[in-house]
C-alpha positions as CSV (number, residue, x, y, z in Angstrom):
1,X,-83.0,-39.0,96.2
2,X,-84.5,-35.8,97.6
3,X,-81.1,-35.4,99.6
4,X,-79.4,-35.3,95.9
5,X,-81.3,-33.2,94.3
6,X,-81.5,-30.4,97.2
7,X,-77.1,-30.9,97.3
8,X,-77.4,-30.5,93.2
9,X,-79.7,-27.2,94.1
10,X,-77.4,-26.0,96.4
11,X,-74.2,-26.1,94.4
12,X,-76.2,-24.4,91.5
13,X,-76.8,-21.6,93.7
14,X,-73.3,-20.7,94.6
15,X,-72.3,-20.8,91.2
16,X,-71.9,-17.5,89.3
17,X,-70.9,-16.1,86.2
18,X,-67.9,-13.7,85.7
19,X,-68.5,-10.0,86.4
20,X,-66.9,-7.2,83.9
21,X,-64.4,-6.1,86.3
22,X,-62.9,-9.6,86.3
23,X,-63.1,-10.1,82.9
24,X,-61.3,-6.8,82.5
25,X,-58.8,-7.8,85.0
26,X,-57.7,-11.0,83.3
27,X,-57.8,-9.2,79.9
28,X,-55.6,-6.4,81.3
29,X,-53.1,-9.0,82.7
30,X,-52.8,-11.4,79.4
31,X,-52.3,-8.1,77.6
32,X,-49.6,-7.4,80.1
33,X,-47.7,-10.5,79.9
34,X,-47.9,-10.3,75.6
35,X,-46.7,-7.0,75.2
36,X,-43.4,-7.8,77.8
37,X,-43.1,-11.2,75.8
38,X,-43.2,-8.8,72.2
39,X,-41.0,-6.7,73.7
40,X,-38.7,-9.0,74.8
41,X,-38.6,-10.8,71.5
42,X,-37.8,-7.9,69.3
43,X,-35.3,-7.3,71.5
44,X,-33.5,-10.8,70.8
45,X,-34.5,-10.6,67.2
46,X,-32.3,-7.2,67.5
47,X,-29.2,-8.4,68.9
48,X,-29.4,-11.6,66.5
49,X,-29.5,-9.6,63.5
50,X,-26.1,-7.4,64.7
51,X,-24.3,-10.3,66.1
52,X,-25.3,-11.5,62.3
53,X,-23.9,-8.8,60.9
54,X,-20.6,-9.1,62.7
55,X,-20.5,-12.2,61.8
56,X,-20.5,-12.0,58.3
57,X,-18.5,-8.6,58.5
58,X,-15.3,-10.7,60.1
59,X,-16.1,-14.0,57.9
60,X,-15.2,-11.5,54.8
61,X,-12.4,-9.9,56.2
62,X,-11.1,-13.1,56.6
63,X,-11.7,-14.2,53.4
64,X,-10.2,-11.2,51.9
65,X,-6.8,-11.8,54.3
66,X,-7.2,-15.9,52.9
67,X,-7.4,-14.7,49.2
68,X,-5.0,-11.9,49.2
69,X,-2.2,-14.4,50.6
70,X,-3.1,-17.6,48.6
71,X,-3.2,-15.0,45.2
72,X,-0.5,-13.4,46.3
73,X,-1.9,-10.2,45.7
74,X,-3.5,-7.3,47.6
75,X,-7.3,-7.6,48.1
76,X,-9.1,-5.0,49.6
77,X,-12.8,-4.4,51.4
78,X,-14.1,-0.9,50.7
79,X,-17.2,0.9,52.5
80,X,-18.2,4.0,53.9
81,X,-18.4,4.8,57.7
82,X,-22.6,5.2,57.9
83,X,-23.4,2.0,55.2
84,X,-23.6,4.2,52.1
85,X,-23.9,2.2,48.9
86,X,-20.2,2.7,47.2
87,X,-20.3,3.9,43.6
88,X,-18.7,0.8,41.9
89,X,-20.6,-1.5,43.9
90,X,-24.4,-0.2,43.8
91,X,-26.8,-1.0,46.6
92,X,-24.3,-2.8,48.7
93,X,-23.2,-2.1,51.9
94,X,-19.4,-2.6,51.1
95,X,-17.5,-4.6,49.2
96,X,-14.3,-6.4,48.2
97,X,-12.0,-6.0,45.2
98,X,-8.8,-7.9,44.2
99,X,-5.7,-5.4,42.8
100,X,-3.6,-6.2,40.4
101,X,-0.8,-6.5,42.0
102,X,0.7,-5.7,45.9
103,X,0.6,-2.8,46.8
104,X,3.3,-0.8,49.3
105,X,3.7,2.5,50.6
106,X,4.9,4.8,47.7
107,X,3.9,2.6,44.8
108,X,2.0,4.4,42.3
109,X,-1.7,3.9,42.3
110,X,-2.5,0.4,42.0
111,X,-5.3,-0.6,39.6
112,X,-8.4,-3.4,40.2
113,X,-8.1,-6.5,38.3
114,X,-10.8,-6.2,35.8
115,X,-11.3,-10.2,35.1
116,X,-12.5,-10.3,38.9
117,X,-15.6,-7.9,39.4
118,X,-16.1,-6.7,42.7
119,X,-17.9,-8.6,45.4
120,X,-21.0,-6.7,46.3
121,X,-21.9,-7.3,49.9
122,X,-25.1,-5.9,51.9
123,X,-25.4,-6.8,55.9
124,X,-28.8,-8.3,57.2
125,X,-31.6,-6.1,57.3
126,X,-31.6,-2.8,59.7
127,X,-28.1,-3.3,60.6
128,X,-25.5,-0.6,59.5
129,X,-21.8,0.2,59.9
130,X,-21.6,2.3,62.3
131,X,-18.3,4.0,62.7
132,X,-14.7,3.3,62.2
133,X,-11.6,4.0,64.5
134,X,-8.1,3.0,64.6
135,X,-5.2,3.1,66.3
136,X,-4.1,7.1,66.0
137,X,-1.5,8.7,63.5
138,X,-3.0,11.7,62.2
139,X,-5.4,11.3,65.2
140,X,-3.6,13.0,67.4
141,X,-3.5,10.3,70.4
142,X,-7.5,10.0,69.8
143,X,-8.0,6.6,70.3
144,X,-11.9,6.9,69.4
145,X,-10.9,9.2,66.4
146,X,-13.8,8.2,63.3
147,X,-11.2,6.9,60.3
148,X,-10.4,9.8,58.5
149,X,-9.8,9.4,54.7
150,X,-6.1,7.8,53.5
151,X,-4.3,11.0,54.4
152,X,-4.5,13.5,56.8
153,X,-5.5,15.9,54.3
154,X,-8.3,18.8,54.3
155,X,-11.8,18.7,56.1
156,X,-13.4,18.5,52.9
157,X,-11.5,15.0,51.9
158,X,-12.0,13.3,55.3
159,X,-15.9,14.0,54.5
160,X,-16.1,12.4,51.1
161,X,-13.5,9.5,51.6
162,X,-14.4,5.9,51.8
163,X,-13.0,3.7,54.3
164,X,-10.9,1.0,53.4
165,X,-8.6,-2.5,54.5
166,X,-6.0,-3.3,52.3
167,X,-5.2,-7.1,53.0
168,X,-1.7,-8.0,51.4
169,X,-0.2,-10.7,50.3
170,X,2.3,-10.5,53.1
171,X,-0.4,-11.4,55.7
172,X,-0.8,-8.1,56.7
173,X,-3.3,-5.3,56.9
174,X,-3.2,-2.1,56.9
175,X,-5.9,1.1,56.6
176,X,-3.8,2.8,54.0
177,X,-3.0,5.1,56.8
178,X,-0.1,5.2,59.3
179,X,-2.3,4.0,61.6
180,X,-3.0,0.7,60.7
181,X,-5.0,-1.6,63.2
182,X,-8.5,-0.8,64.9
183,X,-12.4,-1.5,64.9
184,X,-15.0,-1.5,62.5
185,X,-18.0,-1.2,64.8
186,X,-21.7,-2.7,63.2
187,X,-25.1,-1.9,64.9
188,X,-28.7,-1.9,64.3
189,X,-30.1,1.2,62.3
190,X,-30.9,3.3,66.0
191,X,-27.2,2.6,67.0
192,X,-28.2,0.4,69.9
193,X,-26.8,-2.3,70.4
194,X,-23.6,-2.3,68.6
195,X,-20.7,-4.9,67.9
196,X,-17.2,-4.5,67.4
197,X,-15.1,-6.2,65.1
198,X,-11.6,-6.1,65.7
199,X,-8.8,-5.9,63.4
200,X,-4.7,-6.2,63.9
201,X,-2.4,-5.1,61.0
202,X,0.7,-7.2,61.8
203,X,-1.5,-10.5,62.1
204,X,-4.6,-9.4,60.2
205,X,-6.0,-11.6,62.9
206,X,-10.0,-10.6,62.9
207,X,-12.0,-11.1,66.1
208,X,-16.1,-10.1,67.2
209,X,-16.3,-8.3,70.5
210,X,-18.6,-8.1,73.0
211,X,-22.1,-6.8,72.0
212,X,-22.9,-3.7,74.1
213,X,-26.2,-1.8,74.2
């Protein structure tokens, strides 16, 4: 019995609490380990919202090429280069409006079919459109050339016009430019990371590139 006890004694002696410096230690490695895992998590939440964003952004341009050739008339998906709200379709980030009727190169200006309101459209939080470019015309061989308005006309006119995609009833789609297919590009709000979506005029075939940072 004595021979327990002193054993008991013994182990009690070599046991010790925790000192502060390795309290602090394990404190300063936990908080270590949270703020990667935060980080690495907002990062993810990040690229989910753009490739989000891309992926509605193509799901309505193919909707738009699907309704224009099953209606057999032109629709087209309007919005400006930086994600501004459009006048006709108020806190949206771009949206999609059915003409009257096709509309070709040298037709006067077509008109929006009033018993079919606009389709408002806003992408997911903190994601914008980020630029525009196209294959080059007015360009001049500038493959990366931001979509200027739908003519090559003054300074002033390429600042103020909104950026559009005509889909026609002939399965086509065109920029109402000369130059007709391209790349919408969607990012987060800072720009990084950004995701193209691809467009081809003769096939208005839509596809999502690679996400890039």
């Amino acid at each position: 019995m004595c021979q327990v006890r002193s054993k008991l004694a013994s182990v009690c002696e070599d046991e010790h609490d925790y000192t502060l410096p390795e309290i602090l230690t394990a404190v300063a490695i936990v908080s270590i380990i949270l703020a990667i895992g935060i980080i690495v998590l907002l990062a993810l939440l990040e690229r989910w919202r753009v490739e989000a964003a891309a992926d509605q952004f193509a799901a309505d341009l193919r909707l738009a090429h699907t309704r224009a050739t099953e209606q057999l008339t032109d629709w087209r998906v309007v919005f400006m280069h930086d994600g501004t709200p459009l006048s006709r379709c108020s806190s949206a980030d771009y949206c999609m409006v059915k003409l009257n009727a096709p509309y070709g190169a040298g037709d006067p200006r077509p008109t929006l079919d009033d018993e079919t309101p606009p389709v408002r459209r806003e992408l997911p939080d903190r994601t914008k459109i980020k630029r525009v470019t196209f294959d080059a015309d007015c360009s001049h061989g500038d493959q990366d050339a931001v979509v200027p308005p739908s003519y090559c006309g003054s300074d002033a006119a390429q600042t103020d016009a909104t950026r559009t995609l005509e889909f026609n009833s002939n399965g086509t789609v065109r920029t109402l430019r000369p130059g007709q297919s391209g790349t919408v590009v969607i990012s987060s709000d800072d720009g990084s990371p950004e995701c193209p979506v691809v467009f081809n005029a003769a096939t208005s075939r839509i596809r999502i590139g690679d996400l890039t940072y």
